[in-house]
C-alpha positions in Angstrom: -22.9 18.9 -2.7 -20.4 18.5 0.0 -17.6 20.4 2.3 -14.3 19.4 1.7 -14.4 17.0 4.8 -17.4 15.1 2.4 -20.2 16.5 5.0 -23.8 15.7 3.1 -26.1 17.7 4.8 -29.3 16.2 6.2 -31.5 17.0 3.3 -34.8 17.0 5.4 -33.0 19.7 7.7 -32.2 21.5 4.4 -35.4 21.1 2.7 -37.1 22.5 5.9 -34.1 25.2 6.7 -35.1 26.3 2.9 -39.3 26.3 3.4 -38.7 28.2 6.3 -36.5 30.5 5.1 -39.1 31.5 2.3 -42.2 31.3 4.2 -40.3 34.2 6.4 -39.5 36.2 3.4 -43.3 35.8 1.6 -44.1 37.1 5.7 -42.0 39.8 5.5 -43.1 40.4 1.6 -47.3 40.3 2.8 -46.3 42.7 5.8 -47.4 39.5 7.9 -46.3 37.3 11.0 -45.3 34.1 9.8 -47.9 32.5 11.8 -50.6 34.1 9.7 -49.5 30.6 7.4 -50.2 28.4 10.7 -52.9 25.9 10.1 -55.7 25.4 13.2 -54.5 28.9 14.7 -56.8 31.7 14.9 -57.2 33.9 12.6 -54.6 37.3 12.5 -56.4 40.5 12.8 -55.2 42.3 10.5 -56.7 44.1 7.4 -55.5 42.5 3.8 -55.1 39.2 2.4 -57.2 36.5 4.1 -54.7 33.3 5.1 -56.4 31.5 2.6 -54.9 33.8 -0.2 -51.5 34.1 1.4 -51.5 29.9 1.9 -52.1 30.3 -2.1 -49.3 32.6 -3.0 -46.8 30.7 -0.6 -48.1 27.1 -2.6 -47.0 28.7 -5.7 -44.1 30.5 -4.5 -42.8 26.9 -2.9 -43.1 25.6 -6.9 -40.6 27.6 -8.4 -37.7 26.0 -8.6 -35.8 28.3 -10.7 -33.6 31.0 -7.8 -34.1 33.6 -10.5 -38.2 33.2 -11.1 -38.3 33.6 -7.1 -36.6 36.7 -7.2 -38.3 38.2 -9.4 -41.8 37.2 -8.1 -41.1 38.2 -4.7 -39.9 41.9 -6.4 -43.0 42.0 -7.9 -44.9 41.4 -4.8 -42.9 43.8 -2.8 -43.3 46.3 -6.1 -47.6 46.0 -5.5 -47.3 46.0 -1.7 -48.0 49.2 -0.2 -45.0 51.5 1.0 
């Protein structure tokens, strides 16, 4: 897609704009700092998911291409996640 002055954006910069954008929202989702996803980083002291289980979910999170699906996955996660 472009602007009306025919701007494509960079799609690397866009792909990466995007992963980062989700990885902070499955963060914010998990109650977690985004660096809990961090490979070769120590591990965050905190008491629930291991990184292991939240580098799962965000895999299959990143899969779904359909906007819709990842709505209403990340409502469901928010839905089991403790108030």
């Amino acid at each position: 897609m472009t602007d009306a002055g025919g701007f494509l954006p960079d799609r690397d910069t866009s792909a990466s704009d995007e992963r980062a954008r989700l990885l902070r929202q499955i963060a914010d989702a998990l109650n977690l700092p985004v660096t809990a996803f961090a490979r070769g980083l120590a591990p965050v002291a905190v008491a629930g998911p291991s990184s292991a289980e939240c580098a799962a979910v965000l895999s299959a999170f990143s899969r779904i291409r359909d906007p819709r699906l990842r709505s209403q996955c990340l409502q469901m996660l928010e839905r089991c996640a403790e108030p």
